[in-house]
ZAMARGU-4260 file (C-alpha; in steps of 0.2 Angstrom, whole numbers, plus 5000, padded with zeros to 4 digits):
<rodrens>
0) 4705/5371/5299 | 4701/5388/5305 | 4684/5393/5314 | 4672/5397/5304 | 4659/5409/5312
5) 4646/5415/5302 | 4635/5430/5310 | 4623/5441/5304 | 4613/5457/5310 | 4596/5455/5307
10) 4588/5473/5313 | 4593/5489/5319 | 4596/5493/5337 | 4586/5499/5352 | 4589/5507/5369
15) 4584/5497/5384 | 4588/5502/5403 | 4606/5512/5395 | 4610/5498/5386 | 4608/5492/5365
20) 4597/5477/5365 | 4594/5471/5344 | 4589/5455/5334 | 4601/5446/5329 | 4607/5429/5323
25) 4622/5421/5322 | 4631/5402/5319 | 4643/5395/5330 | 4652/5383/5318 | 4667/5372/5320
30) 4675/5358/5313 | 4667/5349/5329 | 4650/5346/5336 | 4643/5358/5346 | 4629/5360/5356
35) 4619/5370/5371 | 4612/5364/5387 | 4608/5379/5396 | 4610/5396/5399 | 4608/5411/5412
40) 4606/5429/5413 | 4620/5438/5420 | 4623/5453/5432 | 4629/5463/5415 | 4614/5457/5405
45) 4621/5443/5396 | 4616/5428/5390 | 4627/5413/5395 | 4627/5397/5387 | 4635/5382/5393
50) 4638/5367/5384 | 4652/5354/5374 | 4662/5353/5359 | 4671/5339/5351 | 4667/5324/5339
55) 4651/5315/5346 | 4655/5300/5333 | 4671/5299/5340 | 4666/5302/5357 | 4679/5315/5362
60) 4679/5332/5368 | 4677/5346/5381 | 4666/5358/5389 | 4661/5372/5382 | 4656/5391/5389
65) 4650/5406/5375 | 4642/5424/5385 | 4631/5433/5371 | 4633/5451/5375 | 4615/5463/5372
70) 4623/5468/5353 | 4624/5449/5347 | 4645/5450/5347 | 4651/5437/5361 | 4665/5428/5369
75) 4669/5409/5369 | 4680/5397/5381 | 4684/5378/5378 | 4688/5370/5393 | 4702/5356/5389
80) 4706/5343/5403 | 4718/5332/5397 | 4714/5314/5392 | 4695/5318/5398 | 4679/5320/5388
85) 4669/5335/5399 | 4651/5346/5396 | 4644/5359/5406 | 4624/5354/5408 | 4619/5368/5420
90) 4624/5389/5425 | 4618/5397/5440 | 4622/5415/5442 | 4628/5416/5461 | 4624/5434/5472
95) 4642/5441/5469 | 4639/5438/5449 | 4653/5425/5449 | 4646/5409/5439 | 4643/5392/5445
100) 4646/5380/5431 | 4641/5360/5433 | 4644/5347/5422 | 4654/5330/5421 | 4671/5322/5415
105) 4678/5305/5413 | 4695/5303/5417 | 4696/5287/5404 | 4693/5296/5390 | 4675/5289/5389
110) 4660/5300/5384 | 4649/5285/5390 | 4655/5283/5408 | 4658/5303/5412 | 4662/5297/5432
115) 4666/5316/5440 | 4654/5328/5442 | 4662/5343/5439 | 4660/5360/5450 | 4668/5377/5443
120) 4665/5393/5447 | 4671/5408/5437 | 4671/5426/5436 | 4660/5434/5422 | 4679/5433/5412
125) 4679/5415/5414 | 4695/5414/5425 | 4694/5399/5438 | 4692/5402/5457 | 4687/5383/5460
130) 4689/5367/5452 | 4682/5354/5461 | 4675/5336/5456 | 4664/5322/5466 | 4665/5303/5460
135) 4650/5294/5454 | 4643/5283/5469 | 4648/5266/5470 | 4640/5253/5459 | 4636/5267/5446
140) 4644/5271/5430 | 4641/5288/5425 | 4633/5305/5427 | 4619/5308/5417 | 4622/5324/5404
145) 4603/5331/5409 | 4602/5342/5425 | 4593/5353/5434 | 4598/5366/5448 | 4592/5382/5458
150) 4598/5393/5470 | 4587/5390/5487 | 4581/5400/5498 | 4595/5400/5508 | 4606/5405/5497
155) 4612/5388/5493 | 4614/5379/5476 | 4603/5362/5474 | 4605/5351/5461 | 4594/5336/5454
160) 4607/5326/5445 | 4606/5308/5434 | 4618/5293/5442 | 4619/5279/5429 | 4618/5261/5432
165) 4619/5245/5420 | 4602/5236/5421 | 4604/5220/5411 | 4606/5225/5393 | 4603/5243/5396
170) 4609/5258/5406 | 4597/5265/5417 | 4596/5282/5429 | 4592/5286/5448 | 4591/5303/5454
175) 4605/5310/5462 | 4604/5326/5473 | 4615/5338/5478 | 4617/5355/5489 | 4633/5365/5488
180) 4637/5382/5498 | 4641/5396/5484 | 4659/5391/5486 | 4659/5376/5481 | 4656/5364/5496
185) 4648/5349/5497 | 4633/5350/5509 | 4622/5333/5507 | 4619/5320/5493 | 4605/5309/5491
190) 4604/5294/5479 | 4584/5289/5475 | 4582/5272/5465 | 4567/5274/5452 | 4560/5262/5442
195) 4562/5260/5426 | 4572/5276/5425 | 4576/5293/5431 | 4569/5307/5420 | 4571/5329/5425
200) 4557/5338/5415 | 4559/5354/5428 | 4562/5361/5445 | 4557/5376/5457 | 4557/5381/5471
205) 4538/5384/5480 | 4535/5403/5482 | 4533/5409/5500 | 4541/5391/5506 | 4559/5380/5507
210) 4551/5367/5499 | 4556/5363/5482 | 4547/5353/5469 | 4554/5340/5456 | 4544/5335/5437
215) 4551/5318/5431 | 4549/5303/5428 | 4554/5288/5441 | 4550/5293/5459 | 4534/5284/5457
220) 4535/5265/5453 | 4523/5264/5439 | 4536/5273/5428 | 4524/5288/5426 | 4526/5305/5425
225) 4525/5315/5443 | 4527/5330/5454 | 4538/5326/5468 | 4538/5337/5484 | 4554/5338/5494
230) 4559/5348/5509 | 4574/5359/5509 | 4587/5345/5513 | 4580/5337/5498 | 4570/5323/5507
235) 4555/5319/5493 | 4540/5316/5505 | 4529/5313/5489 | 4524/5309/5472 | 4508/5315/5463
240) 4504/5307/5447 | 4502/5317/5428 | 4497/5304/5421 | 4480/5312/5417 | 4489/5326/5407
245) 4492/5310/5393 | 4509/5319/5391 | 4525/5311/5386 | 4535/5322/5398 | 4530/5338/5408
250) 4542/5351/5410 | 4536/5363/5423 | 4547/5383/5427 | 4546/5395/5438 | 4529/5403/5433
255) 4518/5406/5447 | 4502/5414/5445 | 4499/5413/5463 | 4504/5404/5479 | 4494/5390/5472
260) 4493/5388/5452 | 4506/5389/5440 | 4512/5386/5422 | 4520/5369/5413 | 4523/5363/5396
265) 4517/5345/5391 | 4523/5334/5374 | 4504/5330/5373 | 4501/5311/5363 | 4483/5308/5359
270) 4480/5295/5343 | 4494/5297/5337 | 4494/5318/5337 | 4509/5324/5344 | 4505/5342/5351
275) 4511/5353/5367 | 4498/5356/5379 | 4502/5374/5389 | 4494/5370/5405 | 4487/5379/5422
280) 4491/5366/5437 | 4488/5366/5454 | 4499/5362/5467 | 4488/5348/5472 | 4489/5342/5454
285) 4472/5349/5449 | 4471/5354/5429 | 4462/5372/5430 | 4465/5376/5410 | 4474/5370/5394
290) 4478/5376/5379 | 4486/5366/5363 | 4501/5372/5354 | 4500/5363/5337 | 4496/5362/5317
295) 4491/5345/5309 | 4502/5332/5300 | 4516/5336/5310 | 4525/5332/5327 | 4529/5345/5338
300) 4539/5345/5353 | 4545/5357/5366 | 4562/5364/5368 | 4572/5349/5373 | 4579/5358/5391
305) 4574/5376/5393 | 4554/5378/5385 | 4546/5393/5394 | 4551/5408/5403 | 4543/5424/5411
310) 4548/5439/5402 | 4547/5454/5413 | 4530/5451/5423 | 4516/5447/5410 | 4526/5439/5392
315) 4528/5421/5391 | 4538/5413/5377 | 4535/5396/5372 | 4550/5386/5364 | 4546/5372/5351
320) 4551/5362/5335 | 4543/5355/5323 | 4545/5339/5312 | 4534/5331/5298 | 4543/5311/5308
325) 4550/5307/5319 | 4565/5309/5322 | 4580/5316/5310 | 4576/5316/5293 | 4579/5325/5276
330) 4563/5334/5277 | 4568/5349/5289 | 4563/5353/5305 | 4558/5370/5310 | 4558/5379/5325
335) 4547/5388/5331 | 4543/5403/5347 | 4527/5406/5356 | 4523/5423/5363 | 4507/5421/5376
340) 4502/5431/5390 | 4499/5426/5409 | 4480/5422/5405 | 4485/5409/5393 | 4480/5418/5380
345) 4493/5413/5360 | 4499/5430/5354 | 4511/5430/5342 | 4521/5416/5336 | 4539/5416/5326
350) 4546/5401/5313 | 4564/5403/5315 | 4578/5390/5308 | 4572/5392/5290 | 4577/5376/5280
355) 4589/5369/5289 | 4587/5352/5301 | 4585/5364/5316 | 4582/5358/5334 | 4579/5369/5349
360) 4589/5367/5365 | 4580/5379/5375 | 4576/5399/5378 | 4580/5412/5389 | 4571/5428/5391
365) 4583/5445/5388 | 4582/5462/5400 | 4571/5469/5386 | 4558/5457/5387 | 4565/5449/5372
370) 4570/5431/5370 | 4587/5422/5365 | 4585/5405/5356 | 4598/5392/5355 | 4598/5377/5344
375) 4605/5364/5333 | 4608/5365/5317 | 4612/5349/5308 | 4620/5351/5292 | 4619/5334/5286
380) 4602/5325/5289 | 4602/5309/5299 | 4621/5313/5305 | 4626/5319/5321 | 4637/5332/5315
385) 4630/5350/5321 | 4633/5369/5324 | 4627/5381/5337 | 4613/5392/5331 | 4605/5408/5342
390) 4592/5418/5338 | 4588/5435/5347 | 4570/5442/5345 | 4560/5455/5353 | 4543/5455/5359
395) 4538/5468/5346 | 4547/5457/5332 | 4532/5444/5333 | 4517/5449/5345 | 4500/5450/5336
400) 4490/5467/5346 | 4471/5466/5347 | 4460/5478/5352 | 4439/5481/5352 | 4433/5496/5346
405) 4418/5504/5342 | 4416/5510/5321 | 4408/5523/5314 | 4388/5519/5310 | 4387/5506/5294
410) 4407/5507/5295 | 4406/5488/5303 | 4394/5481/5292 | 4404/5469/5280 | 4411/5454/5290
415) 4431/5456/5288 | 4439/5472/5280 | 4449/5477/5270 | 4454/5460/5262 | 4465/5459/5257
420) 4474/5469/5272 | 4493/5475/5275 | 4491/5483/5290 | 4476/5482/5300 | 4461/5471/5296
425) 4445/5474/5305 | 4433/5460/5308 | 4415/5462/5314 | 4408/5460/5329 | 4389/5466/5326
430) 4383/5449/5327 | 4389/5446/5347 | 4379/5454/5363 | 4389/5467/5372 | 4402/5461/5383
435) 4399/5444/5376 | 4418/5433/5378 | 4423/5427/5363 | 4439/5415/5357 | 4447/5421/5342
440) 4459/5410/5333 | 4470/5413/5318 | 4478/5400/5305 | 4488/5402/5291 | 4485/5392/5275
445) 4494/5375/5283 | 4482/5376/5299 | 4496/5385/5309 | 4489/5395/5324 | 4497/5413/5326
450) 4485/5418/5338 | 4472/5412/5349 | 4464/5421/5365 | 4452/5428/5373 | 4439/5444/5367
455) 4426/5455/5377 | 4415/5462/5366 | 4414/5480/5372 | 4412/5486/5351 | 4405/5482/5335
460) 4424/5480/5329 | 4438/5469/5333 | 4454/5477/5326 | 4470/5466/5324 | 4489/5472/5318
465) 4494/5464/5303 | 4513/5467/5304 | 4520/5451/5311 | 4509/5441/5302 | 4519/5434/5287
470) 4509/5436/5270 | 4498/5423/5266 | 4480/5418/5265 | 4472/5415/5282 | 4459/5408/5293
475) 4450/5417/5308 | 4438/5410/5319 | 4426/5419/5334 | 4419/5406/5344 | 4407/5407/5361
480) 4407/5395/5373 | 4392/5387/5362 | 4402/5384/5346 | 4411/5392/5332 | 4397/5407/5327
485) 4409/5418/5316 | 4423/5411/5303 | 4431/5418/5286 | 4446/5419/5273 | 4457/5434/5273
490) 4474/5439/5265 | 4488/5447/5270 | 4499/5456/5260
</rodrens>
């Protein structure tokens, strides 16, 4: 049966840096299964996604590489090695611009033992200029399909890996470390029993350092959640517990504040409330600020590889999903983005997926300051039959813009106005002392926050841009460090 490929333009087109940057959407849809595991941003400016395609049921297929070009067209490859099953987990875009591509086959045909890990590197028109694999340790059975990997400091590539074991009645996962040079070779492996199992939730690199630092699960003999410091052979000297954070998994990037704090997502659990907790850590593991990602009645989860990145130097956008149960079901699942800024503060936020069984995979921030999404849709609830689908927003499609101002006399006297609002809806700020801090929160109808930061009061007026704000009837807050001191009802239309 032929390709079906179903894309759509969503917005008009803008100029960034020479070259046309839009919204779009599109579906990558096959008679196969496909899915996403990571991405890059190349030399050009494009989005590359790496990932596999085939017949999950069946447990056959191959890897799979798609580059997304700034105008939403974009260019595929299937990467068939006969009587194998293969997938690409990880890209890293090497100095020269040529990609380096890992993954895992099995030469048995058997997607649940994938033995070789798989090297490739390729130029940005996917031809091949090395093809290397490395076989599973001994006493292992697999590669896990989760990765991680960075390009040092020394211009080296490092790569935390999964080597699956059988334990008993179940199959269980050490990490597995890697260095190659950018051409390919093998410069040291490490294998690092864990207990009960091995899990990757993010790593990084230490800014001014060689010293790299490992999220996960498994380094730590309790089983719980850790930073692990390593060396720049990969040695891990140390584990700090998470356990604190009464997160499910914290995923930690590349967003540094200073040479000290940083930024990591958490799949917060607290009775039974399933939330994301965006957090400010330490590198000592000290908590310095949290705020929760969440509406009521629902589970929500961050993307399930990629969940945060750095836009330019002050735009942070948040990936996530959202379920009424867990797991698949016939009520749908929505994704959703994030927009904040460096001080932690929730500026905008976009549902995207509409009323499909939509998971997200992960995000990638574009060289407009945009973000490309890439996700599941599932097209039959409960099966495992799924397409591609990528989203492409800009920060202008969502953000929420604040500012304080000072009114005419007895301009400011009514508490909101005007109400309902289409643009711009002005909300009072007589009743707070000058350059008092306030938090302001906004919620739709179904308690989901849109916006929630931080205000000085340097006027009698707070006024907030409407645009992005899908009509509906919402809920804003103004609270002081004492309590809430200002709430009310407006619409939007």
């Amino acid at each position: 049966m032929p390709k079906r490929i179903f894309f759509i333009v969503l917005l008009m087109l803008i100029q960034f840096s020479g070259m046309p940057q839009n919204a779009f959407e599109f579906t990558y849809s096959t008679t196969d299964d496909d899915f996403v595991l990571d991405s890059a941003l190349d030399n050009d400016g494009n989005v590359v996604l790496v990932g596999h395609i085939g017949k999950v049921i069946e447990q056959t297929g191959d890897a799979l590489i798609i580059k997304v070009f700034p105008d939403g067209s974009y260019q595929e490859k299937r990467f068939v090695r006969q009587d194998t099953v293969g997938v690409f987990s990880r890209i890293n875009i090497l100095d020269n611009g040529d990609y380096f591509v890992t993954g895992s086959y099995s030469a048995e045909n058997n997607s649940e033992s994938k033995d070789h890990l798989w090297i490739l590197i390729l130029t940005p028109e996917f031809e091949i200029i090395e093809d290397r694999f490395f076989m599973i340790p001994e006493g292992y059975i697999g590669f896990g399909v989760f990765a991680n990997s960075l390009i040092d400091e020394e211009g080296n590539l490092a790569l935390v890996s999964i080597a699956i074991r059988q334990y008993t009645h179940y199959q269980v996962g050490d990490f597995l470390l890697y260095k190659f040079t950018q051409q390919g070779d093998s410069l040291l492996s490490r294998l690092y029993p864990t207990f009960p199992d091995a899990r990757i939730h993010g790593f990084f690199q230490m800014p001014g350092t060689d010293s790299l630092i490992l999220f996960g699960r498994g380094y730590l003999q309790n089983g719980t959640e850790s930073m692990n410091f390593m060396d720049k052979d990969m040695n891990i000297s140390h584990g700090i517990s998470l356990s604190f954070l009464q997160s499910s998994d914290i995923y930690g990037n590349n967003i540094w504040l200073n040479n000290t704090d940083f930024l990591v997502l958490g799949n917060r659990i607290v009775s039974g409330n399933y939330s994301i907790s965006f957090n400010r850590m330490r590198k000592n593991g000290q908590l310095m600020a949290e705020l929760q990602l969440d509406r009521p009645d629902t589970i929500e989860y961050r993307a399930i590889n990629q969940a945060m990145v750095l836009a330019g130097d002050s735009v942070i956008y948040i990936g996530a999903y959202q379920s009424y149960n867990l797991g698949w079901t016939t009520i749908p699942s929505t994704s959703v983005l994030y927009l904040a800024d460096m001080d932690m503060n929730l500026i905008g936020r976009a549902n995207i997926g509409g009323d499909a069984n939509c998971y997200l995979w992960g995000i990638i921030a574009t060289p407009d300051n945009g973000v490309l999404a890439y996700g599941s849709i599932y097209t039959e609830s409960g099966t495992f039959a799924s397409d591609i689908q990528v989203w492409k927003l800009r920060r202008k499609d969502f953000e929420i813009i604040t500012k304080v101002v000072e009114m005419p006399g007895g301009v400011a006297g009514a508490p909101v106005w005007p109400n309902p609002a289409h643009k711009v809806l002005n909300i009072s700020l007589t009743a707070f002392t000058h350059n008092e801090l306030l938090r302001l929160r906004i919620f739709d109808a179904s308690a989901q926050k849109y916006i929630d930061k931080q205000i000085k009061v340097t006027g009698n007026s707070l006024e907030v841009e409407l645009t992005n704000l899908p009509n509906s009837i919402y809920i804003y807050e103004l609270e002081t460090n004492t309590g809430i001191k200002q709430t009310g009802k407006f619409l939007k239309q």
